[in-house]
Each structure stands twice: as structure tokens, then as C-alpha cells.
N, C-alpha and C positions, 0 to 999 in steps of 0.2 A: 154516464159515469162508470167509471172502471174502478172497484173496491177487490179489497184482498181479505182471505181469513181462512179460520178453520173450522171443522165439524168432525169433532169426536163421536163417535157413533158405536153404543156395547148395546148388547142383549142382559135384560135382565127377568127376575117375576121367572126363574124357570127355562128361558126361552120364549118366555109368551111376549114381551115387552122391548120394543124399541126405543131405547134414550140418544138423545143428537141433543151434545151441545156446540153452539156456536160464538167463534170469540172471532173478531174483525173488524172491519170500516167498513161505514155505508153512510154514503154521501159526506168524505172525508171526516167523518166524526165515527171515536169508540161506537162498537154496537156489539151484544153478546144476548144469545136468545138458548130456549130450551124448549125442544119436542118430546114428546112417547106417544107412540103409537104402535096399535097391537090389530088382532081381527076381535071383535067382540061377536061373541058367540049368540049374545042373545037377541042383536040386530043382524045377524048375518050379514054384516058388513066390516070393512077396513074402519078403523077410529085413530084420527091424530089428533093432539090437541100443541096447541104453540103459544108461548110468551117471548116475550124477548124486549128490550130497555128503548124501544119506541114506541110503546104501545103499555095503557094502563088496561087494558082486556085482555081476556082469553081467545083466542082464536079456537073454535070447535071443529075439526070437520068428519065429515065421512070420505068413503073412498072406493074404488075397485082396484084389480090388481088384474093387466092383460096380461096374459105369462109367456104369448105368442108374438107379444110385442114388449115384452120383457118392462113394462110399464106400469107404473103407477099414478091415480088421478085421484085428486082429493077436491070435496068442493066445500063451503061453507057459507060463512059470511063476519064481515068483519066490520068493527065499530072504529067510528073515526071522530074528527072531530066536525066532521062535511056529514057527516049520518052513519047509515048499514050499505056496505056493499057488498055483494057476493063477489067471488072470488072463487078459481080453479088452480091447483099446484098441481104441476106435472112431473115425475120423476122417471127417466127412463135411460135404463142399462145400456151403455154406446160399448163397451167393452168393461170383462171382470171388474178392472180397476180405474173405470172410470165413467160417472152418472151426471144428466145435464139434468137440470133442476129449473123448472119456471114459475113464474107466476103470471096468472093473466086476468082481467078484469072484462065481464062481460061489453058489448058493445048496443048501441039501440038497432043494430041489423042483426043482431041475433050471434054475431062472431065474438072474437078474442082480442083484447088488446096487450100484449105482451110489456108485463113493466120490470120485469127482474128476469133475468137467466143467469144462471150458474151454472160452471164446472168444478165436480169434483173429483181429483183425483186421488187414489189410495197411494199413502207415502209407503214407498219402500221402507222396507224395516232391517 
């Protein structure tokens, strides 16, 4: 399925804090979700956290940041109505103004199965 939308994306908290909201279609019905994610100092780690209007949970994860693959991986787990699954989002820089976004769901050989990709690109202003 091919869906369209957008993601507002400000620094807040200082500079310490990343807000992304999202307003679009997925799976041709309304969908609008909201991230922040920051480095938490006291896990030494990336921290995202996600809601969004398909889902009655919080989505928690952690994350690293490759700065040499200009990439970001977050992993967690998430509650559905089939159970917990863990889950990997990938975010990685293709150029300044524009980042491909995945999600991928672990597999029983130990690989990836890719259920969402997105492009985003920054609107001229």
C-alpha cells in the first residue's frame, strides 16, 4: 500500500528534545501519531517514545546513532492485539533534505522483515 502524509519535526526541552508529529493515511484510513526522542544521559542511550491513533500503547524504545552511516536504529517492543513483538525502526540520512524511515519485524532465522518504509522529504520553504 502506498499512503501519503506528514511529519512536523521541532527541537524542544532546550535542544535536548525531539517532537515529530504525524498527520496522513495508512492503510487508506485517517492516521496521526506523536514521537520525542532525546539521548538519556542516565542509560547512555538514544530514547524514543511513540503513540499514534492505531494503537492503545506506548511504544518505548532505545536506540544508537551511526554518525558514519549517518543512521539511526531504534529497537523495542510492541503490544498488539496477536501479543508483544519486538520491532527495529531505522532512520537513515540519503541526503540533507531527505531521510528513508523503516520498520522491521524480527524473523525466526534471525533476519528482518520489512513492513513499512518511508520517505521523507524537507519542504522548501
Amino acid at each position: 500500500m502506498i499512503g501519503a502524509g506528514e511529519m512536523n519535526i521541532r527541537m524542544t526541552g532546550g535542544g535536548l528534545w525531539q517532537v515529530m508529529d504525524f498527520r496522513g493515511d495508512m492503510a487508506g484510513r485517517p492516521f496521526t501519531g506523536h514521537g520525542v526522542a532525546g539521548f538519556d544521559m542516565m542509560q547512555q542511550k538514544y530514547v524514543h517514545c511513540w503513540v499514534d491513533s492505531m494503537s492503545t500503547s506506548i511504544l518505548n524504545m532505545t536506540g544508537t546513532l551511526d554518525e558514519r552511516a549517518k543512521t539511526m536504529t531504534f529497537v523495542g517492543e510492541m503490544q498488539s492485539a496477536m501479543g508483544v513483538s519486538k520491532l527495529k525502526e531505522t532512520t537513515r540520512e540519503i541526503t540533507p533534505d531527505e531521510l528513508l524511515f523503516t520498520i522491521e519485524l524480527p524473523t525466526p532465522d534471525g533476519g528482518f522483515f520489512t513492513i513499512m518504509k518511508a520517505v521523507y522529504r524537507r519542504r522548501k520553504s
